[in-house]
N, CA, C and O atoms as CSV, one atom per row, in Angstrom:
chain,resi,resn,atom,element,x,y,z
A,1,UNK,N,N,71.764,-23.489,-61.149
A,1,UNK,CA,C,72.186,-23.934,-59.843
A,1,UNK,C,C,71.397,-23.235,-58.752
A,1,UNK,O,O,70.745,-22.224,-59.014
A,2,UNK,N,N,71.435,-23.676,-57.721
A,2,UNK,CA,C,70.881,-23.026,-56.573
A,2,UNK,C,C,71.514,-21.622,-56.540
A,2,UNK,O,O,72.567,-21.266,-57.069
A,3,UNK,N,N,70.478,-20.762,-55.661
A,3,UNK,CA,C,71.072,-19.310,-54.856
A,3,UNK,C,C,72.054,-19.716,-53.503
A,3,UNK,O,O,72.291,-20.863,-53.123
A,4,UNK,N,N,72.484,-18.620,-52.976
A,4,UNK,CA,C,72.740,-18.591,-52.016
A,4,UNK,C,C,73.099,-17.324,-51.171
A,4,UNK,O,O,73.217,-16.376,-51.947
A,5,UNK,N,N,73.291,-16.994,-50.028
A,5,UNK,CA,C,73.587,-15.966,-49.482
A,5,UNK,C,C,75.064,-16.325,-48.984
A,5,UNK,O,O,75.526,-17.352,-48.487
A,6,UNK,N,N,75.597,-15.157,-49.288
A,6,UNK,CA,C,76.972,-14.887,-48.194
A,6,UNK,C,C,77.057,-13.619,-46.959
A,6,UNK,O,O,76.409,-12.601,-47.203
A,7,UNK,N,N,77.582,-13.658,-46.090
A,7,UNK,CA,C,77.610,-12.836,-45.684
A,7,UNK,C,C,78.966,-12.517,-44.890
A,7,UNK,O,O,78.849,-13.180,-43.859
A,8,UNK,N,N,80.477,-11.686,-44.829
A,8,UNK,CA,C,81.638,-11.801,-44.492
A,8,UNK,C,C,81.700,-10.711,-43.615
A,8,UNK,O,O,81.157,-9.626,-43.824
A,9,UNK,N,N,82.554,-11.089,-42.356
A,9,UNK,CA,C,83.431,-10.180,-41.683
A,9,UNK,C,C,84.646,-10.378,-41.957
A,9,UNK,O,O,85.023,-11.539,-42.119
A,10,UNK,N,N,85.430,-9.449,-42.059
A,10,UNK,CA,C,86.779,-9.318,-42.200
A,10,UNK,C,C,87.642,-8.281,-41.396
A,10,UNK,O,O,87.306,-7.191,-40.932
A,11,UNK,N,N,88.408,-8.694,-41.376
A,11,UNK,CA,C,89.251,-8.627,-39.980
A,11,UNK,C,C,90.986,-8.348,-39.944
A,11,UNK,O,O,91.820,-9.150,-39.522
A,12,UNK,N,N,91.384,-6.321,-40.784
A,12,UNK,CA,C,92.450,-6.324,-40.864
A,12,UNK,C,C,93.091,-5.559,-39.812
A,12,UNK,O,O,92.549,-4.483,-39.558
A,13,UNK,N,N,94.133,-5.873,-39.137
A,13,UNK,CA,C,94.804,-4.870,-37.951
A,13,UNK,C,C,95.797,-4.525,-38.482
A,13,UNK,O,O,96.198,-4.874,-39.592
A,14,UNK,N,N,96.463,-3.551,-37.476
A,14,UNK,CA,C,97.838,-2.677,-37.959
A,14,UNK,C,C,97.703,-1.391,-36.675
A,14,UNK,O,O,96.822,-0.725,-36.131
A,15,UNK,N,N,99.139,-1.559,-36.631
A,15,UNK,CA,C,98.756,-0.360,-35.354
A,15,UNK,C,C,99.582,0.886,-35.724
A,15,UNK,O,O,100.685,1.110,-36.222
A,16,UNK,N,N,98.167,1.848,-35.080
A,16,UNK,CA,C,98.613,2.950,-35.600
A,16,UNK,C,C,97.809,4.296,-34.252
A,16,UNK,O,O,96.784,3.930,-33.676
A,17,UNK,N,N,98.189,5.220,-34.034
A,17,UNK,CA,C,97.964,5.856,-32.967
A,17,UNK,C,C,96.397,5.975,-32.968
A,17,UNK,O,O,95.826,6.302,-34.008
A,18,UNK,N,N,95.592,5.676,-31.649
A,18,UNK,CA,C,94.311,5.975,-31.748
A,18,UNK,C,C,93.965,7.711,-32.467
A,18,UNK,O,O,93.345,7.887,-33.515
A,19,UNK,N,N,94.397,8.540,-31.816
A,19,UNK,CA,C,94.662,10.257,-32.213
A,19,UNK,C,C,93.932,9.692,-33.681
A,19,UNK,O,O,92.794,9.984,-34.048
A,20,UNK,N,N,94.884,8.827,-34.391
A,20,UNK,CA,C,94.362,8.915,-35.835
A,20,UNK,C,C,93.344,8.667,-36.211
A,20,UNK,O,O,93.059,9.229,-37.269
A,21,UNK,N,N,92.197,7.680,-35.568
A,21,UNK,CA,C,90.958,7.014,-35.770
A,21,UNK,C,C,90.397,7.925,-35.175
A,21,UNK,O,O,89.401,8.217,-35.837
A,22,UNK,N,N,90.485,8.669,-34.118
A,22,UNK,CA,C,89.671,10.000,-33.267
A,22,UNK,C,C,89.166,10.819,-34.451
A,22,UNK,O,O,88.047,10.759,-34.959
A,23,UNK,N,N,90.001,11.450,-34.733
A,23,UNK,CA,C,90.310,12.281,-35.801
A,23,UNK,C,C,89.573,12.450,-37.097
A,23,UNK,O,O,88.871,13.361,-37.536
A,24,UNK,N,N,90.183,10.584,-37.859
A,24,UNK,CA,C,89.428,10.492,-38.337
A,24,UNK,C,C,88.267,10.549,-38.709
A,24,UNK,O,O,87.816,11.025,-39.751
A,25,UNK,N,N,87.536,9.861,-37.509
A,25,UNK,CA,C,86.024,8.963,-37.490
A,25,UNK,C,C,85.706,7.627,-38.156
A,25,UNK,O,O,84.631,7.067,-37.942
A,26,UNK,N,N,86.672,7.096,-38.993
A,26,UNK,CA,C,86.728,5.993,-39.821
A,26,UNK,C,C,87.751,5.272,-39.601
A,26,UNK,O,O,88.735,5.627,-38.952
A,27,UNK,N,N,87.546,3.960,-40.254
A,27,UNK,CA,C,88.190,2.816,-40.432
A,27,UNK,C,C,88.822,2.748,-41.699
A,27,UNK,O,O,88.301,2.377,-42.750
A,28,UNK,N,N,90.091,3.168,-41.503
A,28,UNK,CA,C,90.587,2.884,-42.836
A,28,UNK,C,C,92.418,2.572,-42.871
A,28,UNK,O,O,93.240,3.092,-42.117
A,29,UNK,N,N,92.646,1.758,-43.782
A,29,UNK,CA,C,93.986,1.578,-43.656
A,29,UNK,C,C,94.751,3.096,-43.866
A,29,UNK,O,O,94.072,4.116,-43.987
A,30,UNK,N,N,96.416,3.122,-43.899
A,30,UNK,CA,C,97.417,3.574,-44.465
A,30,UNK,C,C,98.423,2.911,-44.823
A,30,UNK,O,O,98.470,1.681,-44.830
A,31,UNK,N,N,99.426,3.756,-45.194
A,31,UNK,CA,C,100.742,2.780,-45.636
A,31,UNK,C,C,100.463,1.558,-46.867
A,31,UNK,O,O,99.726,1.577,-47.853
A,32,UNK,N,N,101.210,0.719,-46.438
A,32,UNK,CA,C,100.513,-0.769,-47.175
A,32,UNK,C,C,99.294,-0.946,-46.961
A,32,UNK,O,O,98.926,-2.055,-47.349
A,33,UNK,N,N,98.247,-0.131,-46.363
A,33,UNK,CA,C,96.724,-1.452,-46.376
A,33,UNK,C,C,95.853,0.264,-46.621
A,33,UNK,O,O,94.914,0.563,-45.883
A,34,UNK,N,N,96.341,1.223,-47.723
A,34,UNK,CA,C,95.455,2.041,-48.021
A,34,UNK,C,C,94.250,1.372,-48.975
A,34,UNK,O,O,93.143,1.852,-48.730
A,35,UNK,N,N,94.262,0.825,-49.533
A,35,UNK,CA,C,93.749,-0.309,-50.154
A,35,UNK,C,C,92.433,-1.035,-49.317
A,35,UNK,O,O,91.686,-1.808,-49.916
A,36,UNK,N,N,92.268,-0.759,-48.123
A,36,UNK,CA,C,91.318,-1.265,-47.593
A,36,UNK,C,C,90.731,-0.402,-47.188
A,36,UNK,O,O,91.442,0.258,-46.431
A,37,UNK,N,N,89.459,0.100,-47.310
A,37,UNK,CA,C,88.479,0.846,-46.470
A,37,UNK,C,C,86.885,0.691,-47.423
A,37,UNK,O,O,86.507,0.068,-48.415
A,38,UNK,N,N,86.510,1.304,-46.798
A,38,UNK,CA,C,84.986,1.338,-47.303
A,38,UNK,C,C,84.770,1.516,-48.847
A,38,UNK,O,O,85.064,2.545,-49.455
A,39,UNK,N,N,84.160,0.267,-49.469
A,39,UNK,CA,C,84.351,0.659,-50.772
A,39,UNK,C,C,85.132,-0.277,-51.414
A,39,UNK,O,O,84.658,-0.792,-52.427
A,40,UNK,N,N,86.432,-0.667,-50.969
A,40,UNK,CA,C,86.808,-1.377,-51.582
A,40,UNK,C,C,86.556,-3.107,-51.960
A,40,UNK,O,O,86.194,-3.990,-51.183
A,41,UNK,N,N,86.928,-3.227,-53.614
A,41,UNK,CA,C,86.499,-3.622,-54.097
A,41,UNK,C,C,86.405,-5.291,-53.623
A,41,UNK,O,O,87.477,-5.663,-53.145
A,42,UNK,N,N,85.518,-6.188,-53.654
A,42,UNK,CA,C,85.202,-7.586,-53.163
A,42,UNK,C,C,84.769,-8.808,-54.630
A,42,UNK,O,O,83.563,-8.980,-54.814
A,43,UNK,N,N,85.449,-9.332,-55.276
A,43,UNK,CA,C,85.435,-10.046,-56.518
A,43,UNK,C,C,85.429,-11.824,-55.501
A,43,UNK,O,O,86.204,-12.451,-54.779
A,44,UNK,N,N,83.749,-12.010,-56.182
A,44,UNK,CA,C,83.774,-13.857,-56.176
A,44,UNK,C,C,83.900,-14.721,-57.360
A,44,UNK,O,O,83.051,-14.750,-58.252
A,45,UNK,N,N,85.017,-15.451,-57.351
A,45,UNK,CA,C,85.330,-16.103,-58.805
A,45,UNK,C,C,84.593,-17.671,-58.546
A,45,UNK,O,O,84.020,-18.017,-57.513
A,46,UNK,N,N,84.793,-18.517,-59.825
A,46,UNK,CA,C,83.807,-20.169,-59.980
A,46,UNK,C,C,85.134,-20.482,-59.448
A,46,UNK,O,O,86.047,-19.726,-59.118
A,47,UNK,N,N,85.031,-21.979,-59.433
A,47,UNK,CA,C,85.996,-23.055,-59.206
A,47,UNK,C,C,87.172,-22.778,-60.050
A,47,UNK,O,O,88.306,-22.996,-59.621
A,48,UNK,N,N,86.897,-22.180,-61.551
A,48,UNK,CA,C,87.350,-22.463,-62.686
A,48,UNK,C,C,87.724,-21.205,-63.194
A,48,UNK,O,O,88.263,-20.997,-64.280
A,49,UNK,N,N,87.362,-20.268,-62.229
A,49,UNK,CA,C,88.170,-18.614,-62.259
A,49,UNK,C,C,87.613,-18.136,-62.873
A,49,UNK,O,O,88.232,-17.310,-63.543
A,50,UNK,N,N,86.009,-18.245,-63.161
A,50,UNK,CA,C,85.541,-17.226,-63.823
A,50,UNK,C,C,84.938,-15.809,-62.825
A,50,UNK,O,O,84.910,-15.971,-61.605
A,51,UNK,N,N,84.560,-14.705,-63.309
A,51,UNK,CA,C,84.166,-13.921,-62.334
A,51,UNK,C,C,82.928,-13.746,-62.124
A,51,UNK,O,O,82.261,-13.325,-63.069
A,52,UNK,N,N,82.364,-13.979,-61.021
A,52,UNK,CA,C,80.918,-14.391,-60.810
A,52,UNK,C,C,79.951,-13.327,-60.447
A,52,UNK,O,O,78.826,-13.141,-60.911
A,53,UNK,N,N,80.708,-12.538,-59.365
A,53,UNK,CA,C,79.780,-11.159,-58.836
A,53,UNK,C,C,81.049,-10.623,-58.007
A,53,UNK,O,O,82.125,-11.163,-57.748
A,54,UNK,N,N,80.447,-9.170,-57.641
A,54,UNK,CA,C,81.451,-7.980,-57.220
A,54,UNK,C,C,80.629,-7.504,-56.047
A,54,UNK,O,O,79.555,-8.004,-55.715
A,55,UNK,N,N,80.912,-7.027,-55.766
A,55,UNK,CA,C,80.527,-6.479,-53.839
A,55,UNK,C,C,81.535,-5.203,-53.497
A,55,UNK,O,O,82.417,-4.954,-54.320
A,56,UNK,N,N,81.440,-4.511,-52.476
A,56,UNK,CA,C,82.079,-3.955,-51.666
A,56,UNK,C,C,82.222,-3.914,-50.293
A,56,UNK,O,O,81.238,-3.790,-49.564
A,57,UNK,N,N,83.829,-4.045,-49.686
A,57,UNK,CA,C,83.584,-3.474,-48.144
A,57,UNK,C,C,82.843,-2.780,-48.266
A,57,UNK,O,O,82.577,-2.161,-49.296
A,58,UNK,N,N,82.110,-2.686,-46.794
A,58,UNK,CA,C,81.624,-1.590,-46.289
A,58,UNK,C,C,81.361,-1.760,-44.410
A,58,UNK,O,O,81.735,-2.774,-43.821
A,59,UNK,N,N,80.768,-0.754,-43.789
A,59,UNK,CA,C,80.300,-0.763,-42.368
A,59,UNK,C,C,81.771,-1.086,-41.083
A,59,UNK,O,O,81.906,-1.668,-40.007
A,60,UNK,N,N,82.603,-0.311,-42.017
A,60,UNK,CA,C,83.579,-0.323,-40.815
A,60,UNK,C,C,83.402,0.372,-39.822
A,60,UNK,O,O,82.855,1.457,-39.623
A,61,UNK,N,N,84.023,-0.502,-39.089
A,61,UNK,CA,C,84.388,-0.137,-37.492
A,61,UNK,C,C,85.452,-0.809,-36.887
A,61,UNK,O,O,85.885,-1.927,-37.163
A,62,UNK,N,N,85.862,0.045,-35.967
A,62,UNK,CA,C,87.104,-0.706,-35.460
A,62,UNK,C,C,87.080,-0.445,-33.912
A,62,UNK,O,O,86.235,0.277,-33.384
A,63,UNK,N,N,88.116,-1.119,-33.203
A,63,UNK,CA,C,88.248,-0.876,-32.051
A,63,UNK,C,C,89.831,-1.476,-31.331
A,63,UNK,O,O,90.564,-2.344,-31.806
A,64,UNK,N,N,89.988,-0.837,-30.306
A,64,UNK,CA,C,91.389,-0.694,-29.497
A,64,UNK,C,C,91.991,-2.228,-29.213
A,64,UNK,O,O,91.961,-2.465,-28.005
A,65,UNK,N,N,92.441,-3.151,-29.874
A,65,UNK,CA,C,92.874,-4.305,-29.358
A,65,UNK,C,C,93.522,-3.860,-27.741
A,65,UNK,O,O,92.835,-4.310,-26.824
A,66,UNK,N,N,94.538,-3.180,-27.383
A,66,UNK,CA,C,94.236,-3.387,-25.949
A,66,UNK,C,C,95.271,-1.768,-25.666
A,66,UNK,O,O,96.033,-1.281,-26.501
A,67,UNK,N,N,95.114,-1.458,-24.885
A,67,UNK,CA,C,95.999,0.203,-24.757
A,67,UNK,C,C,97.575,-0.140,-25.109
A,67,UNK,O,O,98.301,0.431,-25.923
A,68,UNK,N,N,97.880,-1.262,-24.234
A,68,UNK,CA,C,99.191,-1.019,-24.214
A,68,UNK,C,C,100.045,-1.652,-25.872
A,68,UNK,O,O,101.170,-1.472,-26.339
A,69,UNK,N,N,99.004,-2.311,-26.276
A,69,UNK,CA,C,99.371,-2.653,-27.925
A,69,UNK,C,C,99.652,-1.695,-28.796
A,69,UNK,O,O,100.626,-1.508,-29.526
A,70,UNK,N,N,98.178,-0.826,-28.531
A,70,UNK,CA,C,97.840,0.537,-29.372
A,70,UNK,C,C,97.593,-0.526,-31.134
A,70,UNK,O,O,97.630,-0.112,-32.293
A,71,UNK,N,N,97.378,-1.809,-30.643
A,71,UNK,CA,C,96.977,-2.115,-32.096
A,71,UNK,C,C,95.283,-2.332,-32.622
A,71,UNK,O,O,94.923,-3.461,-32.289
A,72,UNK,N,N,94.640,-1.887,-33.037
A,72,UNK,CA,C,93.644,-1.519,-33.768
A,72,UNK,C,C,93.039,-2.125,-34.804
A,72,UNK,O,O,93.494,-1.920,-35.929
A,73,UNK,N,N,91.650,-3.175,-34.592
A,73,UNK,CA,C,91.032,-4.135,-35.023
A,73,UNK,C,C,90.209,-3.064,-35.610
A,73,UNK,O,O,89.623,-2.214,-34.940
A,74,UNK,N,N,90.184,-3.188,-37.558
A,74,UNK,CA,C,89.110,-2.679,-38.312
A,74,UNK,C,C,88.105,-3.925,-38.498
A,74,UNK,O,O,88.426,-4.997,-37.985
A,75,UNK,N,N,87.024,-3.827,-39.142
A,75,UNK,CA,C,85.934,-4.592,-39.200
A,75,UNK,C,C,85.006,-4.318,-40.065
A,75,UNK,O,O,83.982,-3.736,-39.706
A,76,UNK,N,N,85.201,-4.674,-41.278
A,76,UNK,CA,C,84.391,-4.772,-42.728
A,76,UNK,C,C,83.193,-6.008,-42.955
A,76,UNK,O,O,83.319,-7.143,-42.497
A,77,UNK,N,N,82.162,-5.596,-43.658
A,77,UNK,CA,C,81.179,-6.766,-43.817
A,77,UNK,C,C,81.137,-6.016,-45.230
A,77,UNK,O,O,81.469,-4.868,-45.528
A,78,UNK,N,N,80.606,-7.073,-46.005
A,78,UNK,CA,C,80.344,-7.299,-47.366
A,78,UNK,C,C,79.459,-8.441,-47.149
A,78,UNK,O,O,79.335,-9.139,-46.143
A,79,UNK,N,N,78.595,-8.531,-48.794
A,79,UNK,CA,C,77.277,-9.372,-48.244
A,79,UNK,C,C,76.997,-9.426,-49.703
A,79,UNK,O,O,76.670,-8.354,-50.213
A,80,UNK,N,N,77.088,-10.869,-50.760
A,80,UNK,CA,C,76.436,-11.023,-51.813
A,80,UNK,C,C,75.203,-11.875,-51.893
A,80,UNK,O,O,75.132,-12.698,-50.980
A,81,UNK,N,N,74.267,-11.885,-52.710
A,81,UNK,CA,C,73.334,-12.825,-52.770
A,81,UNK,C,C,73.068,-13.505,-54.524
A,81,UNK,O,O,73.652,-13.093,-55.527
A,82,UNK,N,N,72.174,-14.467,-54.482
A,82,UNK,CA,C,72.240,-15.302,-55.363
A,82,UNK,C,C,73.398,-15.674,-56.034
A,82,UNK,O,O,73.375,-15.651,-57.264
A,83,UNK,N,N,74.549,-16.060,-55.368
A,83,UNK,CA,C,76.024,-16.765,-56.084
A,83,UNK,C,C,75.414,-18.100,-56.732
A,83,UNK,O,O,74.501,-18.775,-56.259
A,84,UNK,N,N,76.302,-18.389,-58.225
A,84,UNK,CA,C,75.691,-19.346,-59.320
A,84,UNK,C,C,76.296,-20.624,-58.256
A,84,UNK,O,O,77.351,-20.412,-57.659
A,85,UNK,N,N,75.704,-21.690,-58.102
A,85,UNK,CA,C,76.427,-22.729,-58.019
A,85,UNK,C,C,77.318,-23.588,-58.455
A,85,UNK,O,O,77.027,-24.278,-59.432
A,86,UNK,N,N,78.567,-23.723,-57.834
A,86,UNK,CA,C,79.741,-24.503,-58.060
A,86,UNK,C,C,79.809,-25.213,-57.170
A,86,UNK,O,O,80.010,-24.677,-56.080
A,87,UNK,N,N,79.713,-26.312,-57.203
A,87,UNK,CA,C,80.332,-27.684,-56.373
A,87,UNK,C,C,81.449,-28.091,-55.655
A,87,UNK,O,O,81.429,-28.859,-54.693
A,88,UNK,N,N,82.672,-27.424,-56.269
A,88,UNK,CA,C,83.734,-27.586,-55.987
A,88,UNK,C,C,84.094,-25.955,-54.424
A,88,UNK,O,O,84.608,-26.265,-53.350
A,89,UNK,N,N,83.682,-24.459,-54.739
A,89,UNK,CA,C,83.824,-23.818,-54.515
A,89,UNK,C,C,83.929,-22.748,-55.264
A,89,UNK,O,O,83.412,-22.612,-56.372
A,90,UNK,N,N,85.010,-21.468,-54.337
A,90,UNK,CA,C,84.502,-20.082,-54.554
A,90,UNK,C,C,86.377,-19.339,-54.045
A,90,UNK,O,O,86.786,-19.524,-52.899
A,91,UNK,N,N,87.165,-18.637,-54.995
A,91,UNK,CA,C,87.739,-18.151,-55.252
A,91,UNK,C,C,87.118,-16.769,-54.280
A,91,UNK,O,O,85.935,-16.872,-53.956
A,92,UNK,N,N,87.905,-15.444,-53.793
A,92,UNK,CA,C,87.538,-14.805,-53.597
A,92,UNK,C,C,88.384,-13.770,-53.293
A,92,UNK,O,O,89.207,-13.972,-52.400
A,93,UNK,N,N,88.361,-12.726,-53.831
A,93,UNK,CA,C,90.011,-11.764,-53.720
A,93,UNK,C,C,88.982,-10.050,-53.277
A,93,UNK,O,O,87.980,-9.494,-53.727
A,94,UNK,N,N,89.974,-9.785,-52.189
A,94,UNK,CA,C,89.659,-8.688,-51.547
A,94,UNK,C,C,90.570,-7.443,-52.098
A,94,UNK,O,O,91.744,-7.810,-52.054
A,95,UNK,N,N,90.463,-6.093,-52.605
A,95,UNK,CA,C,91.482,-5.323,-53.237
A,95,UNK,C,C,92.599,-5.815,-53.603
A,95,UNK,O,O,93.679,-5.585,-53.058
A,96,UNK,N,N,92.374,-6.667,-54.740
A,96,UNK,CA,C,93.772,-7.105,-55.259
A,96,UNK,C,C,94.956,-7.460,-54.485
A,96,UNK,O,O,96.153,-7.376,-54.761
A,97,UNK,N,N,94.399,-7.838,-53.550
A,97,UNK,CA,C,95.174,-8.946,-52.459
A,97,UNK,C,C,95.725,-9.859,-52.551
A,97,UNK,O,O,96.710,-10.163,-51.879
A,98,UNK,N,N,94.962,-10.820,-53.826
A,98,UNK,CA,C,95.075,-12.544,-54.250
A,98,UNK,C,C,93.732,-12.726,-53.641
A,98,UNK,O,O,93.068,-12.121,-52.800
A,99,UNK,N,N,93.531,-14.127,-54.617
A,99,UNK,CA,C,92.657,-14.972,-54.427
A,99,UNK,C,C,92.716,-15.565,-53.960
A,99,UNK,O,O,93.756,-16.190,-54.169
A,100,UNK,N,N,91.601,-16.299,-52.525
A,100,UNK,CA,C,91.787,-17.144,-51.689
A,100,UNK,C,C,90.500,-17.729,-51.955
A,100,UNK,O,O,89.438,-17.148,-52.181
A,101,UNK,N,N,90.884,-19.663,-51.864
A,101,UNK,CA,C,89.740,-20.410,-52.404
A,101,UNK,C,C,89.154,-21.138,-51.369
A,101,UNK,O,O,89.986,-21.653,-50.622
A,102,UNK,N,N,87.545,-21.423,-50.981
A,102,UNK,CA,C,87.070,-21.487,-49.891
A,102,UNK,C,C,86.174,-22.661,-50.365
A,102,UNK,O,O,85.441,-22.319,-51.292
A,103,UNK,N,N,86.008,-24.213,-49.900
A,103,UNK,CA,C,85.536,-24.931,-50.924
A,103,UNK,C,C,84.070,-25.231,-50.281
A,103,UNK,O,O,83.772,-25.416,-49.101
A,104,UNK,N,N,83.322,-25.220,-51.352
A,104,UNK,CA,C,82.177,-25.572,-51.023
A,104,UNK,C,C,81.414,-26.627,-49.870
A,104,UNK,O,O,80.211,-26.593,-49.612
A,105,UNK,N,N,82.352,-27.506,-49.288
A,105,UNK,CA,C,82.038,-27.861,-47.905
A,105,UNK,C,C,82.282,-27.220,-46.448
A,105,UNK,O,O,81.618,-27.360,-45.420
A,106,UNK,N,N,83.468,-26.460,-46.695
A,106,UNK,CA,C,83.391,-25.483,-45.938
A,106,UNK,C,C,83.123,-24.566,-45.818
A,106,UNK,O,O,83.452,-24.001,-44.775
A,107,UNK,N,N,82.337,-23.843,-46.853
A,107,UNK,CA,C,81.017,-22.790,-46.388
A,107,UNK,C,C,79.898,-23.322,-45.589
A,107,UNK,O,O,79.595,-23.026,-44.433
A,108,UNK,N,N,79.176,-24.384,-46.616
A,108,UNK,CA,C,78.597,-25.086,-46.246
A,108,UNK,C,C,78.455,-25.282,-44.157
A,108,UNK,O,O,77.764,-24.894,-43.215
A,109,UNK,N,N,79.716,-26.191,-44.482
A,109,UNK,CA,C,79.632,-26.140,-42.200
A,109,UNK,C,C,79.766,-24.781,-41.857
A,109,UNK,O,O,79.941,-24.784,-40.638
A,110,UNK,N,N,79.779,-23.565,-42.287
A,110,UNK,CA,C,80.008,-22.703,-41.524
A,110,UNK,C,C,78.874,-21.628,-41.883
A,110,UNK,O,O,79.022,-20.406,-41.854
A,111,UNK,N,N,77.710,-22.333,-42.230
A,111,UNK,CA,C,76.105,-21.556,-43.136
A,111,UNK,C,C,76.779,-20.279,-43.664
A,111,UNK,O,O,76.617,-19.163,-43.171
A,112,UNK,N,N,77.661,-20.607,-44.869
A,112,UNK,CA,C,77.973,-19.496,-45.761
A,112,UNK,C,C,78.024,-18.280,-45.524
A,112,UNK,O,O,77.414,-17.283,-45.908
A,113,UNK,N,N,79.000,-18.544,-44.698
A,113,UNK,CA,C,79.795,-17.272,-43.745
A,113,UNK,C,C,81.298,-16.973,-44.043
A,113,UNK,O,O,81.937,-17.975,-44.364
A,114,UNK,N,N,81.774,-16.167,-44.016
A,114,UNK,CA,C,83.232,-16.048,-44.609
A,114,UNK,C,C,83.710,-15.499,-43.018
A,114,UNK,O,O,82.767,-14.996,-42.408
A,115,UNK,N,N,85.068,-15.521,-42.239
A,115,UNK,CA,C,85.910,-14.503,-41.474
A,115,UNK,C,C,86.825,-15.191,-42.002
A,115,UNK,O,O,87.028,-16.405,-42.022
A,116,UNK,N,N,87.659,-13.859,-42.662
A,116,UNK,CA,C,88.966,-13.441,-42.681
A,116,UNK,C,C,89.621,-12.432,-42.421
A,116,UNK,O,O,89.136,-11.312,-42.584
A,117,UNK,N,N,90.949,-12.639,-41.931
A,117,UNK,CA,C,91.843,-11.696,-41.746
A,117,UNK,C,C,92.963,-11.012,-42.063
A,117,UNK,O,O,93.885,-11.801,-41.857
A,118,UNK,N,N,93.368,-10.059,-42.421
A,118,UNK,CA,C,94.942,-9.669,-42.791
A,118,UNK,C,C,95.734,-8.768,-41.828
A,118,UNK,O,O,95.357,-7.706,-41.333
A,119,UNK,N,N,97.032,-9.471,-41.645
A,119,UNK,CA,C,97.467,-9.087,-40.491
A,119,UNK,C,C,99.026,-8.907,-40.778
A,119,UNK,O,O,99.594,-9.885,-41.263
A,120,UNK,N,N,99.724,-7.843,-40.546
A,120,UNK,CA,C,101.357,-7.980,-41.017
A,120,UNK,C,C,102.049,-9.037,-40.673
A,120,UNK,O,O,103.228,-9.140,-41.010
């Protein structure tokens, strides 16, 4: 089948005191979304659930959705190349999150770009 490139932003919030990201220097969940930060794991499955290639978040950054929210936009990219071709689409599960299926015409209109988000 053909190659292709992907390339994803992803887009999880949760608010939590800036102090903590200061501090930090990183983007990374707690609580329920420790599970997300740099590194973690990025699985693309076939139409037909097989497992195709593996990736990782990485290149977080985040920033202040607005003061008086105090809620806090992280920002992960992950980036695979040569995915096998499937016709139908592409399965795709972020740290054992679930699989979410993205079908091959709609990559397509969107030049095989992924944004998603997780949000409480």
């Amino acid at each position: 089948g053909s190659t292709t490139e992907w390339s994803c932003s992803w887009y999880p919030s949760w608010q939590v005191s800036m102090d903590f990201f200061r501090k930090m220097g990183r983007c990374k969940g707690n609580g329920g979304y420790s599970d997300i930060k740099n590194g973690s794991r990025v699985n693309i499955y076939s139409s037909d659930d097989r497992l195709l290639l593996s990736t990782e978040l990485g290149n977080a950054e985040y920033d202040l959705k607005s003061v008086k929210s105090r809620v806090i936009f992280c920002q992960f990219t992950w980036e695979v190349k040569d995915v096998p071709n499937d016709d139908k689409g592409f399965y795709v599960e972020i740290a054992k999150r679930g699989k979410v299926f993205f079908s091959r015409t709609d990559l397509e209109a969107n030049g095989w770009a992924l944004d998603t988000e997780l949000k409480d």
